[in-house]
PDB file of N, CA, C and O in Angstrom:
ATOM      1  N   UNK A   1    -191.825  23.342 -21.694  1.00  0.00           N
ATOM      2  CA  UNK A   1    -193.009  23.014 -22.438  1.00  0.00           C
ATOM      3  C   UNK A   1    -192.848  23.519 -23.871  1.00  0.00           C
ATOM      4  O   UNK A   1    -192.519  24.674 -24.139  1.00  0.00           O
ATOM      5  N   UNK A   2    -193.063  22.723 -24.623  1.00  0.00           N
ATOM      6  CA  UNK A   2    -192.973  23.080 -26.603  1.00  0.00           C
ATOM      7  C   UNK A   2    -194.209  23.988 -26.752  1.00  0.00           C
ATOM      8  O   UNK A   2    -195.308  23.652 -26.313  1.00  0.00           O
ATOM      9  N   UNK A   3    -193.963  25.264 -27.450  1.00  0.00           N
ATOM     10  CA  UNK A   3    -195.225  25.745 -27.995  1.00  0.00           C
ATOM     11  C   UNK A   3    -195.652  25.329 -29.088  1.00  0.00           C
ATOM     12  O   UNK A   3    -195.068  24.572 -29.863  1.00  0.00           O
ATOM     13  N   UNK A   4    -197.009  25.949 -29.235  1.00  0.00           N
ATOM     14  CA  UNK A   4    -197.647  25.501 -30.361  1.00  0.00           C
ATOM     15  C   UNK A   4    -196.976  25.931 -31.398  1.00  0.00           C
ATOM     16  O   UNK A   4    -196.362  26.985 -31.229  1.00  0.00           O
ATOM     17  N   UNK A   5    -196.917  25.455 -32.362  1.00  0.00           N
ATOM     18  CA  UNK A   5    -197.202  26.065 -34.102  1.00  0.00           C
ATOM     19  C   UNK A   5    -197.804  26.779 -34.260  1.00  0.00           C
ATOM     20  O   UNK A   5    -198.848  26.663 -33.618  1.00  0.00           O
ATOM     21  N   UNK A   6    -197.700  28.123 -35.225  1.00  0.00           N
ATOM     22  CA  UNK A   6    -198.839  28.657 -35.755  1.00  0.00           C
ATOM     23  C   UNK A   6    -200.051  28.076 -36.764  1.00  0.00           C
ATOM     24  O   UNK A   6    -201.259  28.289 -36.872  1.00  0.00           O
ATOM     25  N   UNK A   7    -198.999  27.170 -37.489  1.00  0.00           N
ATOM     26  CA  UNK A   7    -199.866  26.103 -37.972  1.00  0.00           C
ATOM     27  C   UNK A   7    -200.928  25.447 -37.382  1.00  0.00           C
ATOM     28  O   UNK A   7    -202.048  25.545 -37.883  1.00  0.00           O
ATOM     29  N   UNK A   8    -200.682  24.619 -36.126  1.00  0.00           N
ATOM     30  CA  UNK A   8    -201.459  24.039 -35.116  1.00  0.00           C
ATOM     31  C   UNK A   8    -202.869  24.640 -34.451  1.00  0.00           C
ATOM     32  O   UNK A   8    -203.862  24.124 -33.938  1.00  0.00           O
ATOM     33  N   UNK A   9    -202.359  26.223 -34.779  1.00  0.00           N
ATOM     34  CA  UNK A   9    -202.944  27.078 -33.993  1.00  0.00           C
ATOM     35  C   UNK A   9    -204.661  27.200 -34.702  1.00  0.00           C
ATOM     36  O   UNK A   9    -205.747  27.297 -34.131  1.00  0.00           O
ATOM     37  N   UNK A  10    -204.210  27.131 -36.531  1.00  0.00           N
ATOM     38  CA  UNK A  10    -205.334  27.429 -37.194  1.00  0.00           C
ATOM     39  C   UNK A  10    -206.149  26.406 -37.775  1.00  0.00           C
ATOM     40  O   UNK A  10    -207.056  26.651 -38.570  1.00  0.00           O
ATOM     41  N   UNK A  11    -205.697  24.771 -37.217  1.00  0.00           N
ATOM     42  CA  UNK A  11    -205.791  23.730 -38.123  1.00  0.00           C
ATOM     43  C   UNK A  11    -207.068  23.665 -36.780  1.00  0.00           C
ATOM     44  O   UNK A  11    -207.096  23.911 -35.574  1.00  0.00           O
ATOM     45  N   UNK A  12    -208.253  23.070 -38.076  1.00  0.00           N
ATOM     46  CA  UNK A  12    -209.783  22.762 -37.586  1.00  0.00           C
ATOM     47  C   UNK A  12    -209.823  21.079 -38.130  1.00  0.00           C
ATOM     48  O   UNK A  12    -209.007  20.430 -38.785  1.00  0.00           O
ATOM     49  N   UNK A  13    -211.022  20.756 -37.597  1.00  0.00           N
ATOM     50  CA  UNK A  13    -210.688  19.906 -37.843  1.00  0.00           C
ATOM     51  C   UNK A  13    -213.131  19.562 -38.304  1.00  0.00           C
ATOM     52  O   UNK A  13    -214.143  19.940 -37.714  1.00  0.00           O
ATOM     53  N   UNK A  14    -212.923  18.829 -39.406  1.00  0.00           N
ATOM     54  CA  UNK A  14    -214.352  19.109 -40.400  1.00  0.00           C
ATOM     55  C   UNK A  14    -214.920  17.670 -40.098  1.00  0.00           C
ATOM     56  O   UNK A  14    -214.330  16.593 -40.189  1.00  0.00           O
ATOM     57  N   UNK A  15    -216.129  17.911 -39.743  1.00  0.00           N
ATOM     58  CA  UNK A  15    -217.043  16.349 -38.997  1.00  0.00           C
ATOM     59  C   UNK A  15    -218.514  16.178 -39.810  1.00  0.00           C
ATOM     60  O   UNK A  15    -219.265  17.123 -40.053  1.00  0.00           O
ATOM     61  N   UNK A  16    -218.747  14.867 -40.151  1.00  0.00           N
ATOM     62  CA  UNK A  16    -219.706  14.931 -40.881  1.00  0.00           C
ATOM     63  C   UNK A  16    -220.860  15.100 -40.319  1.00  0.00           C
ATOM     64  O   UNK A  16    -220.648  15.030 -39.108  1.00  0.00           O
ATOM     65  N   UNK A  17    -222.217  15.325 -40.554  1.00  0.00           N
ATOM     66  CA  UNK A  17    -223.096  16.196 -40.151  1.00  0.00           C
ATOM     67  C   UNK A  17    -223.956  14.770 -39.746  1.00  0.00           C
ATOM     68  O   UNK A  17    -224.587  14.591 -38.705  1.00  0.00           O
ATOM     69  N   UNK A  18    -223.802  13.872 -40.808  1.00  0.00           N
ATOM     70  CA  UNK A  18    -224.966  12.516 -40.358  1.00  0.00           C
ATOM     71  C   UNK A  18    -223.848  11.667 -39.675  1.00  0.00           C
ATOM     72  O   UNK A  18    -224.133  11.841 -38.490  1.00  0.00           O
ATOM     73  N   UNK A  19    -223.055  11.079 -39.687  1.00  0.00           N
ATOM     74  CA  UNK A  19    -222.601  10.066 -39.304  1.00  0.00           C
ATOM     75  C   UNK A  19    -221.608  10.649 -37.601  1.00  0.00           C
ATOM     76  O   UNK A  19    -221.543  10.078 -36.512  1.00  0.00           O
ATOM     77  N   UNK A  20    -221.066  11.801 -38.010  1.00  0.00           N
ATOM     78  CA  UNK A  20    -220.959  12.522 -36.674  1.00  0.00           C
ATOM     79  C   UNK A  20    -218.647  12.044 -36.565  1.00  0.00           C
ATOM     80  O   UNK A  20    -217.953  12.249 -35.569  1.00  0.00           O
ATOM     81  N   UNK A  21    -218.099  11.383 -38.052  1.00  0.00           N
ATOM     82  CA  UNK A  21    -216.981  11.388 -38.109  1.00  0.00           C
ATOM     83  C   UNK A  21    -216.654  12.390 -38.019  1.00  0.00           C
ATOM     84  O   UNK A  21    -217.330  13.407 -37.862  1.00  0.00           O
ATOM     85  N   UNK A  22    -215.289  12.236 -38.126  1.00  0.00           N
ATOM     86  CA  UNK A  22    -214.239  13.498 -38.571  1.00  0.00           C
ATOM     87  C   UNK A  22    -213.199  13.133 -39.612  1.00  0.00           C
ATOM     88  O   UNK A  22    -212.124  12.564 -39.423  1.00  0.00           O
ATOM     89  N   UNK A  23    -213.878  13.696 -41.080  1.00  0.00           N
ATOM     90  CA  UNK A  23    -213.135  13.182 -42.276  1.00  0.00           C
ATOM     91  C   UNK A  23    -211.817  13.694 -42.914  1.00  0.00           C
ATOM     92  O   UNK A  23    -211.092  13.201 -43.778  1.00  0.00           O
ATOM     93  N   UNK A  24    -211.737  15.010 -42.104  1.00  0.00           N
ATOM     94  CA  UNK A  24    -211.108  16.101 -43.100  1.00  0.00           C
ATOM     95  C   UNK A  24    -210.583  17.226 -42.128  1.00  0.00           C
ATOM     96  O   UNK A  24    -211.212  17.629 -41.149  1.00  0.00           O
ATOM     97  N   UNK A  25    -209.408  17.656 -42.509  1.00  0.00           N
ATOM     98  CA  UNK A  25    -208.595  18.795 -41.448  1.00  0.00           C
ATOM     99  C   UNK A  25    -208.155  19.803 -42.523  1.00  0.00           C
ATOM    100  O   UNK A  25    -207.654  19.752 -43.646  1.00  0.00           O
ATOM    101  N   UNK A  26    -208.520  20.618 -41.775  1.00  0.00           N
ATOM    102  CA  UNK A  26    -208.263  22.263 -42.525  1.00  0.00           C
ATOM    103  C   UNK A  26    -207.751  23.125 -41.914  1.00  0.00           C
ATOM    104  O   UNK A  26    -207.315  22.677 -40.854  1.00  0.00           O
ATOM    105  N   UNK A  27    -207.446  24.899 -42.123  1.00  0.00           N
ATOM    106  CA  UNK A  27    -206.630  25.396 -41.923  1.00  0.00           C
ATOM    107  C   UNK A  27    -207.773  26.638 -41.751  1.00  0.00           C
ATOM    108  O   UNK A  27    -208.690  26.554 -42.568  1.00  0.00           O
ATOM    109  N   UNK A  28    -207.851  27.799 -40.790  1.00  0.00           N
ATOM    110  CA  UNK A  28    -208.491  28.462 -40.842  1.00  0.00           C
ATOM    111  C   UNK A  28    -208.177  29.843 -40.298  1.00  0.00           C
ATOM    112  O   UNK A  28    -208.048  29.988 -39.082  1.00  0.00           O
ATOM    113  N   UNK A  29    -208.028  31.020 -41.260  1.00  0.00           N
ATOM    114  CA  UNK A  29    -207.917  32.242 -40.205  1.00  0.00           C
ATOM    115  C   UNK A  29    -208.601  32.537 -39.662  1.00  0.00           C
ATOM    116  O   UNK A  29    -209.672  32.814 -40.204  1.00  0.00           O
ATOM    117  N   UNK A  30    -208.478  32.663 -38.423  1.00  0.00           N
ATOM    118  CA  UNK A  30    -209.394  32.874 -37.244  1.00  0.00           C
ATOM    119  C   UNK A  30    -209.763  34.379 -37.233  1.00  0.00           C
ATOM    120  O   UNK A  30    -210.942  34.720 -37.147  1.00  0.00           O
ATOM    121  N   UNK A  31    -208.744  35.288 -37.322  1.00  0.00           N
ATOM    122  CA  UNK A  31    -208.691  36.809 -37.556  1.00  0.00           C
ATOM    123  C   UNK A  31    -210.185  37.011 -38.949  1.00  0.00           C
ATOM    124  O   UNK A  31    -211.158  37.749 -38.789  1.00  0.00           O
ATOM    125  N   UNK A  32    -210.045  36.530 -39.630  1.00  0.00           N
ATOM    126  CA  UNK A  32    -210.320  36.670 -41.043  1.00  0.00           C
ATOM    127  C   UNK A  32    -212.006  36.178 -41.050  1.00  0.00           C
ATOM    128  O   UNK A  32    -212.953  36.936 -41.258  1.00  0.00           O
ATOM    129  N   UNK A  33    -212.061  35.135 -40.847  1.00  0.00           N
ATOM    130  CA  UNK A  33    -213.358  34.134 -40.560  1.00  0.00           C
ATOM    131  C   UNK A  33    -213.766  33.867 -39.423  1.00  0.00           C
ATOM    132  O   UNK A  33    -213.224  32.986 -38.756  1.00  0.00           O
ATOM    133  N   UNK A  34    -214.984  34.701 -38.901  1.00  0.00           N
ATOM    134  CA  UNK A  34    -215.731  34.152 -37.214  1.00  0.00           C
ATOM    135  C   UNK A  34    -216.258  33.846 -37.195  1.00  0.00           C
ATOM    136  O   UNK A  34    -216.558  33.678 -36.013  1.00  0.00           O
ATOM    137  N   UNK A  35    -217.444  33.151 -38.275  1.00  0.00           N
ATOM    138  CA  UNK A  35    -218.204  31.902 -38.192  1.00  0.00           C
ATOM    139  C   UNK A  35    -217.494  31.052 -38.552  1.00  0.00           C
ATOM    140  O   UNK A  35    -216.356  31.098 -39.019  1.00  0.00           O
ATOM    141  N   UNK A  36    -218.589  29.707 -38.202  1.00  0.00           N
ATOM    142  CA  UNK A  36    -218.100  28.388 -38.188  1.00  0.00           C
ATOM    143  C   UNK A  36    -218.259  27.956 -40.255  1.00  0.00           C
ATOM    144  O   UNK A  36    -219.093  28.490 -40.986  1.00  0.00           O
ATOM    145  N   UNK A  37    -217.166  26.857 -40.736  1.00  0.00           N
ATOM    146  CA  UNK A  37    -216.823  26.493 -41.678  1.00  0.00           C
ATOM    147  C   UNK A  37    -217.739  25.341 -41.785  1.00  0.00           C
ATOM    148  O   UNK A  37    -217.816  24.341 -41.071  1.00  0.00           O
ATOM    149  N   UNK A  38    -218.600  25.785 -43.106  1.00  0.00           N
ATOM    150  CA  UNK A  38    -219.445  24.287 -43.504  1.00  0.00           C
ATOM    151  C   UNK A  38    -219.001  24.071 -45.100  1.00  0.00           C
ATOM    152  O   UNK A  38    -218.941  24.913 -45.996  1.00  0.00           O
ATOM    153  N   UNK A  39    -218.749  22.827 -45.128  1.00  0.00           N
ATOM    154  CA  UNK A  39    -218.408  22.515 -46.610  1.00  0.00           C
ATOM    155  C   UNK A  39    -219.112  21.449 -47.193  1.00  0.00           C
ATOM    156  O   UNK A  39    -219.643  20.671 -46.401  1.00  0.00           O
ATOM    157  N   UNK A  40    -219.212  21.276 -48.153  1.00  0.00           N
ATOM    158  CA  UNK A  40    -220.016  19.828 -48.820  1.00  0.00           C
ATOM    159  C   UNK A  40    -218.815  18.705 -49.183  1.00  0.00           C
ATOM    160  O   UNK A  40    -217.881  18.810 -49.978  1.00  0.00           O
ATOM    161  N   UNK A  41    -219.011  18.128 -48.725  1.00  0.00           N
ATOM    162  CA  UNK A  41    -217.399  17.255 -48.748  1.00  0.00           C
ATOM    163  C   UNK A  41    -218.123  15.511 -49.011  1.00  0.00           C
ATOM    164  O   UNK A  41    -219.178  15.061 -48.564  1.00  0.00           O
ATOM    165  N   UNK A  42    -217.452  15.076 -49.581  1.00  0.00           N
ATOM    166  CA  UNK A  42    -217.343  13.801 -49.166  1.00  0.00           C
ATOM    167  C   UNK A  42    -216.991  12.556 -48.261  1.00  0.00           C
ATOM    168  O   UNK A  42    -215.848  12.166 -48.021  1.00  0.00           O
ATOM    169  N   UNK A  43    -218.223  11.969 -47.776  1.00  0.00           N
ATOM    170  CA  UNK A  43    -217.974  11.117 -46.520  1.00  0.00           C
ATOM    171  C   UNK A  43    -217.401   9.686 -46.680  1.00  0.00           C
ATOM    172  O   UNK A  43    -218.255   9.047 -47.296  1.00  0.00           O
ATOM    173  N   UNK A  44    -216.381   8.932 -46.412  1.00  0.00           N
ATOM    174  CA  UNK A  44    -215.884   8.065 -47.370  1.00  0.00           C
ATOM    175  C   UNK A  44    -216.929   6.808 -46.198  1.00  0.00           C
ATOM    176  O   UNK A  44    -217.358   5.911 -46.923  1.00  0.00           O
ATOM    177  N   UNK A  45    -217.265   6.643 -45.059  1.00  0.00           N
ATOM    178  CA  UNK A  45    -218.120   6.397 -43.951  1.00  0.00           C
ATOM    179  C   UNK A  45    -219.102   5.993 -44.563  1.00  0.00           C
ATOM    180  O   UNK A  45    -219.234   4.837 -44.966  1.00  0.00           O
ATOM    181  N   UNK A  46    -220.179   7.204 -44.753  1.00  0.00           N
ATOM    182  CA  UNK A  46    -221.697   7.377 -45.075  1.00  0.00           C
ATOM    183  C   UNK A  46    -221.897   6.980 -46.862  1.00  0.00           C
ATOM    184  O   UNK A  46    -222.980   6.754 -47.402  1.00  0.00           O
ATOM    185  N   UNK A  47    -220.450   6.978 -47.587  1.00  0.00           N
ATOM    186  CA  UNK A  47    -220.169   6.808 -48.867  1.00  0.00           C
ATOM    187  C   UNK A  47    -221.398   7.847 -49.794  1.00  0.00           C
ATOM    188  O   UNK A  47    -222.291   7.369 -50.492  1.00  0.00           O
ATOM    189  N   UNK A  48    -221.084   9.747 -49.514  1.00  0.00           N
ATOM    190  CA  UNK A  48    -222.112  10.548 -50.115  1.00  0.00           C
ATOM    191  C   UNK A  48    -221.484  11.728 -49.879  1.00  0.00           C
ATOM    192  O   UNK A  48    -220.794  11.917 -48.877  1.00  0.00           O
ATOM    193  N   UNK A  49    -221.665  12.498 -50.686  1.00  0.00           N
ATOM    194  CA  UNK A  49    -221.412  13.976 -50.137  1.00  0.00           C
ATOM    195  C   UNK A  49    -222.515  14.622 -48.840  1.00  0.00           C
ATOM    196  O   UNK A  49    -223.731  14.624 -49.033  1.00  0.00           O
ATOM    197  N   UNK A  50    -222.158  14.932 -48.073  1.00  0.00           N
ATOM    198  CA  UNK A  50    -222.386  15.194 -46.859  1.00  0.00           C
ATOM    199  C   UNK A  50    -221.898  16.756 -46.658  1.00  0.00           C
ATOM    200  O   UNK A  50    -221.120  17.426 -47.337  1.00  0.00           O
ATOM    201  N   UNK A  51    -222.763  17.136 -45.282  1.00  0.00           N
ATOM    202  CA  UNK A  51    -222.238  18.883 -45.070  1.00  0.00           C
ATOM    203  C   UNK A  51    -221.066  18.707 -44.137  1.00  0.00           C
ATOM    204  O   UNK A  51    -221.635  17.989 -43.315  1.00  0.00           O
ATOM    205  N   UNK A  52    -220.263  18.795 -43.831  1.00  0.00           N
ATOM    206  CA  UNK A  52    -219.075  18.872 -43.167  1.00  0.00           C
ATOM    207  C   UNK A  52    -219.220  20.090 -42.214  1.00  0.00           C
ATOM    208  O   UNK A  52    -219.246  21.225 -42.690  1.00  0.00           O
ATOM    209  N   UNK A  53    -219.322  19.863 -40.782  1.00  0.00           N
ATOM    210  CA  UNK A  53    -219.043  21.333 -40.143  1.00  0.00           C
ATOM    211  C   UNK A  53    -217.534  21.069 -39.198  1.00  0.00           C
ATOM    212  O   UNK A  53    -216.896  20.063 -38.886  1.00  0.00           O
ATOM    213  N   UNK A  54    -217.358  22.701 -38.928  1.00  0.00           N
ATOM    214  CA  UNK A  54    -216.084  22.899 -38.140  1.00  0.00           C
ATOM    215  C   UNK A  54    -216.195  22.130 -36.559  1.00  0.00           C
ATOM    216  O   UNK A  54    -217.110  22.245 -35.744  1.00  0.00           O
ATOM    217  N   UNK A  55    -215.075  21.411 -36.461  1.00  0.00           N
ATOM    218  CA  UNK A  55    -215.704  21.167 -35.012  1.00  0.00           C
ATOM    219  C   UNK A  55    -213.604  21.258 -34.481  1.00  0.00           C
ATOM    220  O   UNK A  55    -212.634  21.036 -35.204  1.00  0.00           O
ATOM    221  N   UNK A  56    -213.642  21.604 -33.213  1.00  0.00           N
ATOM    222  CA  UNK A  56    -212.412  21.505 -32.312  1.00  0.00           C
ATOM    223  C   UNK A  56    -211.114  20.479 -32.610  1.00  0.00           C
ATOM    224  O   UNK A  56    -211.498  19.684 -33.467  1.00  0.00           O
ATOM    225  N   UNK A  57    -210.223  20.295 -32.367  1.00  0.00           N
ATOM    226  CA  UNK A  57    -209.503  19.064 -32.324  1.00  0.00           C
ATOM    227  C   UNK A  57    -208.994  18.867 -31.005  1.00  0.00           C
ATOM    228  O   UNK A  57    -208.737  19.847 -30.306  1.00  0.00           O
ATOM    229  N   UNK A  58    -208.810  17.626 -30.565  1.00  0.00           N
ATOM    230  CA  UNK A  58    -208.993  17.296 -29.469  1.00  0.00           C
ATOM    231  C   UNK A  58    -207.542  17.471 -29.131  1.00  0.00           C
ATOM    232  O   UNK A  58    -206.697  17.309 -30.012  1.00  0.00           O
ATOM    233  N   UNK A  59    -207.181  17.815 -27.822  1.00  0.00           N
ATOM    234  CA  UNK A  59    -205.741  17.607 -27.563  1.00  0.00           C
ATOM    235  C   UNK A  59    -206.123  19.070 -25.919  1.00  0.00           C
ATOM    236  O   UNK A  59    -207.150  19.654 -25.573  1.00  0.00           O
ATOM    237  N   UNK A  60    -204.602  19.085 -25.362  1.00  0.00           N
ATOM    238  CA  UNK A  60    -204.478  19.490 -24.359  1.00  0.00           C
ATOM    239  C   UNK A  60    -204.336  21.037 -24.773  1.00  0.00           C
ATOM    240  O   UNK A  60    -204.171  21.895 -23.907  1.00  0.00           O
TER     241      UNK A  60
END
């Protein structure tokens, strides 16, 4: 079995708050930062800046 990356390990992945996409992937120390990541980002979808929160990435 391949392990993860450490990379892999910290990459989040940022969902828009109205439309409920996922626009944007980021990188996060987990050690460092224990709340969840909200950003004002742009939704290319909803075509607006929008709040972006942290949400999981899907995989095994």
């Amino acid at each position: 079995m391949a392990a993860k990356s450490k990379r892999s390990e910290n990459l989040i992945g940022l969902k828009c708050s109205e439309c409920n996409r996922r626009n944007y992937y980021a990188g996060r120390n987990k050690k460092k930062v224990e709340r969840k990541i909200q950003l004002k980002k742009y939704c290319q979808w909803c075509r607006k800046h929008t709040v972006h929160k942290e949400t999981k990435l899907g995989g095994k």
